[in-house]
Structures are given as structure tokens and as C-alpha cells.
C-alpha positions in Angstrom: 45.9 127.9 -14.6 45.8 125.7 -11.9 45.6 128.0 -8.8 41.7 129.0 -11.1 40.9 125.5 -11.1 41.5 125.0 -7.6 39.7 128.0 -6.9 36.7 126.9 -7.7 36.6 123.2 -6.6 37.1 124.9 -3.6 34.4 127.5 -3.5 31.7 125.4 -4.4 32.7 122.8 -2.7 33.5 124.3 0.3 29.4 125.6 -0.1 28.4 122.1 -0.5 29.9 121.1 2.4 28.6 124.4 4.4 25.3 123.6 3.5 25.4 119.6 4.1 26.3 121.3 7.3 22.9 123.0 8.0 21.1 120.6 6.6 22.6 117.8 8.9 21.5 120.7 11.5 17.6 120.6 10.1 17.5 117.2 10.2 18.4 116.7 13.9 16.3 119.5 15.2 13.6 120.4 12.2 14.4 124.0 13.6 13.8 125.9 9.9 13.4 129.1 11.4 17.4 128.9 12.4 18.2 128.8 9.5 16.4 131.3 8.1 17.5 133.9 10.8 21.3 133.0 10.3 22.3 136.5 11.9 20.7 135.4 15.3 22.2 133.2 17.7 20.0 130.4 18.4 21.7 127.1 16.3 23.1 124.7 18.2 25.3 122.8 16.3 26.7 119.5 17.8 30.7 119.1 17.7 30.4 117.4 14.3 27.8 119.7 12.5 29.8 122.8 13.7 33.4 120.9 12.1 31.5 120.2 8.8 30.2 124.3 9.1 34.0 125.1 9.6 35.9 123.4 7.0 33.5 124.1 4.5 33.8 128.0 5.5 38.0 127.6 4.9 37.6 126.2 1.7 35.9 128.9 0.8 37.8 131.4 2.7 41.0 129.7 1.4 39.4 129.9 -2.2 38.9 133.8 -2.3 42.5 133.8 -0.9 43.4 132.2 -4.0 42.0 134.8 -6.3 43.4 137.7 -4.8 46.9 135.7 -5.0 46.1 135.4 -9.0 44.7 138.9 -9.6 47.9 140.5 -7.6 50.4 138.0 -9.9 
């Protein structure tokens, strides 16, 4: 019961944080097209915009970690 709850907080929260993350990044730079073309290379995060991008990943990672550990109990 409370693994699901915690589950969620962090998935979605994790992809608020992920995408106060890029939008941090838009803000500095106003470099849209980035963001649009995730799968190429060119953001340049700085050392505080790529820490925000990370931990909001693991939550979210650490999330659907969580629901394979209650589906397998």
C-alpha cells in the first residue's frame, strides 16, 4: 500500500523536477530546438541544471523499480 503511494510521488515528481530541469535549460539559453531534438547532443547543461536532470531521472528510475518490486511480491 505504501510502496504504490510512493511510487507515484515519485514518478511524477521525479518528471516535474526533469522538466524544471529543461526548462531552467530554455531559460538560460532560449535554445528550443534542444529540446525538441532530445536524441542529439547539443544541450549544455550547467553543473546545477544537469544535477536537477539527474535526480529527477532516479526518482523516476527508482519509481519503476518500485513497481516491479510490488508486481514480483
Amino acid at each position: 500500500m505504501y510502496l504504490a503511494i510512493i511510487e507515484q510521488f515519485l514518478f511524477w515528481g521525479g518528471l516535474l523536477v526533469y522538466l524544471v530541469s529543461l526548462a531552467m535549460y530554455a531559460g538560460r539559453t532560449k535554445d528550443y530546438k534542444s529540446l525538441i531534438e532530445f536524441w542529439k547532443p547539443t544541450i549544455n547543461m550547467t553543473k546545477r541544471e544537469f544535477n536537477v536532470n539527474r535526480v529527477g531521472l532516479t526518482m523516476m528510475v527508482v519509481a519503476v523499480a518500485i513497481r516491479i518490486i510490488n508486481f514480483l511480491i
